[in-house]
N, CA and C of each residue as an Amber inpcrd file, in Angstrom:
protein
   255
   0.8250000  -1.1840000   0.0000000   0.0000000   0.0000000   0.0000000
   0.8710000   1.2480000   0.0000000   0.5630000   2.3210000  -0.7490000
   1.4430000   3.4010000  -1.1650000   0.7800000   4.4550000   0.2810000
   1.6990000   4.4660000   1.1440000   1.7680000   5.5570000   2.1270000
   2.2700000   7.0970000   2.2020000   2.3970000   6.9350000   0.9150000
   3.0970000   8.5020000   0.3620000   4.4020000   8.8010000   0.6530000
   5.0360000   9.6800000   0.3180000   6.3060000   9.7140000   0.2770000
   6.9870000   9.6020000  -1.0860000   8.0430000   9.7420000  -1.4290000
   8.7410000   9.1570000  -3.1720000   9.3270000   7.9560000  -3.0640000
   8.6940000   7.6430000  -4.5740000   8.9540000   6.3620000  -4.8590000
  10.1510000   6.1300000  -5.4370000  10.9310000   5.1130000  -5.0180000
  12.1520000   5.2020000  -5.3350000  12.3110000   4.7400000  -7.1260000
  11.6280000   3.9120000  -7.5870000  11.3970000   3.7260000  -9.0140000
  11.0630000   5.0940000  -9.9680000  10.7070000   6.1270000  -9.5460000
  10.9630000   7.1150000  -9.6760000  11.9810000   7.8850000 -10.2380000
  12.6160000   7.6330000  -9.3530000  14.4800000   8.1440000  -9.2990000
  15.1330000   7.3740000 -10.4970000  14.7290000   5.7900000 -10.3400000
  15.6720000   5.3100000 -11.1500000  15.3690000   5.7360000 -12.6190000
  14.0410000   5.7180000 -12.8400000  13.7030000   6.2000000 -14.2440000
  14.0690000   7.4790000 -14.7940000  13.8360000   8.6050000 -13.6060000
  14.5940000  10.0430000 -14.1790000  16.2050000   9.7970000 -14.4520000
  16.9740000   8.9290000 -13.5010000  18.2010000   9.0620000 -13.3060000
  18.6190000   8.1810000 -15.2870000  17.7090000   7.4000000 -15.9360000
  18.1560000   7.2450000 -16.3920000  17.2880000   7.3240000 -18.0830000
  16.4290000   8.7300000 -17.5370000  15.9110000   9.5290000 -18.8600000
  17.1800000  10.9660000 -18.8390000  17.6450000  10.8630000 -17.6710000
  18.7710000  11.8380000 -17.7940000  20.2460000  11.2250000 -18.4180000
  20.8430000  10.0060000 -18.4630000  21.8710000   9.9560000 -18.8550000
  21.4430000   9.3130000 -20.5040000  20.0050000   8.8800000 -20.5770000
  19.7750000   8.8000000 -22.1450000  20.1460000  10.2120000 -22.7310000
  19.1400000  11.1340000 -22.2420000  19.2810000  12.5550000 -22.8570000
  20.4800000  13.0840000 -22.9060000  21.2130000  12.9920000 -21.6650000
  22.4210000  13.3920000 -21.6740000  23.6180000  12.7860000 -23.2140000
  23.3710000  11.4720000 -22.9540000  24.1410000  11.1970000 -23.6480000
  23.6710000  11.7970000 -24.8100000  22.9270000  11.9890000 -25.4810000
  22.3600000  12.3780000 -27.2510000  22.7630000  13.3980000 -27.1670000
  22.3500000  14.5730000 -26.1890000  22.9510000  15.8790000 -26.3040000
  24.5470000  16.0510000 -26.4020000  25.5760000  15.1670000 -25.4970000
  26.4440000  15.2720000 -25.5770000  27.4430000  15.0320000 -27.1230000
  26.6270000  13.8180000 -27.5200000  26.9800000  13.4480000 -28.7920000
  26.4820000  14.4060000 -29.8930000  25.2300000  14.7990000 -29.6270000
  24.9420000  15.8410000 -30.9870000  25.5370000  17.2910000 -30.7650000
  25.4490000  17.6660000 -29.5720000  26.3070000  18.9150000 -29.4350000
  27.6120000  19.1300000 -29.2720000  28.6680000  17.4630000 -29.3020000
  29.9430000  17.4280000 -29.3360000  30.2640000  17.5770000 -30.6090000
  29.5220000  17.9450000 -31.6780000  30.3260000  18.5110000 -32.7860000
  30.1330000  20.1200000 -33.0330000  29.8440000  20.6940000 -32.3390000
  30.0150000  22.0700000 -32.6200000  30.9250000  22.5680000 -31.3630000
  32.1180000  23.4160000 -32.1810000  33.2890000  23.5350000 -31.6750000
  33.1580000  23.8470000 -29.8980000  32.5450000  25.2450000 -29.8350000
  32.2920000  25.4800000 -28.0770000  31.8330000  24.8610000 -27.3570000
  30.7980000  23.7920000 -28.0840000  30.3010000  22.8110000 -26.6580000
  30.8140000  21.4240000 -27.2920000  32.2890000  21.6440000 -28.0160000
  33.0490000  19.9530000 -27.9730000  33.4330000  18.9500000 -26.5340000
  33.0240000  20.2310000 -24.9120000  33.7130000  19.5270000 -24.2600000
  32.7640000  18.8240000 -23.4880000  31.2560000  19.0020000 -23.8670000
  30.1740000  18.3930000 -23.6140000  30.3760000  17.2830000 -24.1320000
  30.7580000  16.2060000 -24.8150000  30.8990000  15.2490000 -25.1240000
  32.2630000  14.1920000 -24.7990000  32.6440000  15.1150000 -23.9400000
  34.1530000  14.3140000 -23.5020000  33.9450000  13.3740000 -22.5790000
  34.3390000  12.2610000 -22.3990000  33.9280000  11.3850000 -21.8880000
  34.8640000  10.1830000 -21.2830000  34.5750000   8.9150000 -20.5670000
  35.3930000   7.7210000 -20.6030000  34.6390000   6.6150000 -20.9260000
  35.2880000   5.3630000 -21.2960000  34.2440000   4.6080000 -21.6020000
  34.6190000   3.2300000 -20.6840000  33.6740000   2.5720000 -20.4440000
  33.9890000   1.0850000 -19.2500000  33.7140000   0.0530000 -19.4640000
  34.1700000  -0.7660000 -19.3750000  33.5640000  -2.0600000 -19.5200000
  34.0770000  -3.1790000 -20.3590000  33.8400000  -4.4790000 -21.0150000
  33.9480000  -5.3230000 -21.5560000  34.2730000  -5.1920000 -22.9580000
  35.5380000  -4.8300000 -23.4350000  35.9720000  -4.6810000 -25.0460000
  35.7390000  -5.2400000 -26.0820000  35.9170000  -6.8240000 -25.7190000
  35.6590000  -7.5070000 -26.3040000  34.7210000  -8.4910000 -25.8550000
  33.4750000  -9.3380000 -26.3260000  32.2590000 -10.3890000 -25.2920000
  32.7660000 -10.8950000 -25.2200000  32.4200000 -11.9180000 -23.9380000
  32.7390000 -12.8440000 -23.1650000  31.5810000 -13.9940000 -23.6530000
  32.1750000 -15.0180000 -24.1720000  31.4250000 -16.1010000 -25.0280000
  31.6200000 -17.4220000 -24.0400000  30.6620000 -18.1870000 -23.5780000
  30.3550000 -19.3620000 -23.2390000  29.3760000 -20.4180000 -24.2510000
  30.2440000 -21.2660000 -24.8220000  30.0480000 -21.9950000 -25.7390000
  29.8120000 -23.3690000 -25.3220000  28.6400000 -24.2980000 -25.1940000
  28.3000000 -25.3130000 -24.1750000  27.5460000 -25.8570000 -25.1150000
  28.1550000 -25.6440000 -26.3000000  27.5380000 -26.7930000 -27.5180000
  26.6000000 -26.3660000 -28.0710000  25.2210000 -26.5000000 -27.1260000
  24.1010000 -26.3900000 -28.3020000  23.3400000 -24.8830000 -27.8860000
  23.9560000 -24.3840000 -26.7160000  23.5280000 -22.6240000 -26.6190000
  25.0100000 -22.2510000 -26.5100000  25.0280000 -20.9040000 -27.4250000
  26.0920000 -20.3040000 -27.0380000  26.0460000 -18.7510000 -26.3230000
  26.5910000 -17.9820000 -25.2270000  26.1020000 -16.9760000 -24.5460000
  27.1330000 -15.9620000 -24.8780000  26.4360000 -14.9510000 -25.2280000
  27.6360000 -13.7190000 -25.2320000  27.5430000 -12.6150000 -24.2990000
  28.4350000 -12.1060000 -23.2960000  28.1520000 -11.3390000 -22.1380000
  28.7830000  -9.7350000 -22.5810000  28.4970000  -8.8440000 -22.4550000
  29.0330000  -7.6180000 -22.5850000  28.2220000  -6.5470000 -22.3050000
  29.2450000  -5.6280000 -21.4970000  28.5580000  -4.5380000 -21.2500000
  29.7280000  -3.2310000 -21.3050000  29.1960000  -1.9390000 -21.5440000
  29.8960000  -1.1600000 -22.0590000  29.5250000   0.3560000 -21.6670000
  29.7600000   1.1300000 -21.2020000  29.4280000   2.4380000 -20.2940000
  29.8210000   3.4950000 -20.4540000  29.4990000   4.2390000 -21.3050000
  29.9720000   5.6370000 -21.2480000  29.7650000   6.7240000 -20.7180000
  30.7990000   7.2580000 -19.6710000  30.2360000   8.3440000 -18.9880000
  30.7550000   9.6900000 -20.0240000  29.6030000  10.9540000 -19.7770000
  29.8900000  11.5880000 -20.4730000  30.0640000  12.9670000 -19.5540000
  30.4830000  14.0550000 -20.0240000  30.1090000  15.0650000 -18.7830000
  28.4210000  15.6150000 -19.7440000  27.8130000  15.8520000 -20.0670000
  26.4740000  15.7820000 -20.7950000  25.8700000  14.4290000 -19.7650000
  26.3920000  13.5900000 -19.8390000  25.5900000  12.4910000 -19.5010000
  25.6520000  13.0610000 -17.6580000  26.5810000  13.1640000 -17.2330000
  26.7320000  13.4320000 -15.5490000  25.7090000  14.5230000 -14.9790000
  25.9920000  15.2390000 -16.3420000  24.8480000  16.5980000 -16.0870000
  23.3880000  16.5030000 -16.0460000  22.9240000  15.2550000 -17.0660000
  21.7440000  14.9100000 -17.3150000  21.2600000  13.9600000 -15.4850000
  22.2650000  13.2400000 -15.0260000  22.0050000  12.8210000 -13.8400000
  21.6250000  13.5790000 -12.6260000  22.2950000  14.5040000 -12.7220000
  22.0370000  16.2440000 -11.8140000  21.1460000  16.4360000 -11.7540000
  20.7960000  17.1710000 -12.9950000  19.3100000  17.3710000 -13.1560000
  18.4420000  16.3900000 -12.8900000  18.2070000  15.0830000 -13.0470000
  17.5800000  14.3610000 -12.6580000  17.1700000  14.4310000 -11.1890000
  18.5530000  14.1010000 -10.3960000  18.3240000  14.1130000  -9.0910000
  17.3540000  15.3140000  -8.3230000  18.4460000  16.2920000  -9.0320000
  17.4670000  17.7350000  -8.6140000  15.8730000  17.9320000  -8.3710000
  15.1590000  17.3730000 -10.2410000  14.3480000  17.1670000 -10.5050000
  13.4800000  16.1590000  -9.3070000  13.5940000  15.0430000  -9.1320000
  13.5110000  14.3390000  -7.8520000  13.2540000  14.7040000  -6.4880000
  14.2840000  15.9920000  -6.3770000  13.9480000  16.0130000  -5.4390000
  13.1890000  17.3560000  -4.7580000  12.4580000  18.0590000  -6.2800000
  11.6160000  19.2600000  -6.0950000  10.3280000  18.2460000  -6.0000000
  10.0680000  17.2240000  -6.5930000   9.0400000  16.3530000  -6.6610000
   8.1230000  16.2240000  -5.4880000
């Protein structure tokens, strides 16, 4: 029963309509020269998949993460957003 208060599913969904957005902005506005540094970034994770081959299924594992500063910013706002809610 919902006793009011914020829902934490909430959060997770802004937190990660903000690093979608973030990221697009960062990428579409990392080509125009003054906001190139909106798109600067690192990237994490698994380079190449990780394959488990057991004959008759084969599984490929990978995951891959780019933080962006666009994307960090989009998380901000999120939170922020959250927490005027």
């Amino acid at each position: 029963m919902y006793k009011g208060g914020k829902n934490g599913w909430v959060l997770v969904l802004l937190v990660l309509a903000g690093v979608v957005l973030g990221g697009f902005l960062g990428e579409t506005l990392g080509t125009i020269s003054f906001l190139s540094w909106l798109g600067y970034g690192k990237q994490f994770g698994l380079t190449s998949p990780l394959v488990l081959d057991m004959g008759v299924l084969i599984l490929n594992f990978g995951l891959t993460i780019k933080f962006t500063i666009a994307g960090i910013i989009g998380i901000i706002l999120a939170v922020v957003i959250y927490r005027k809610m």
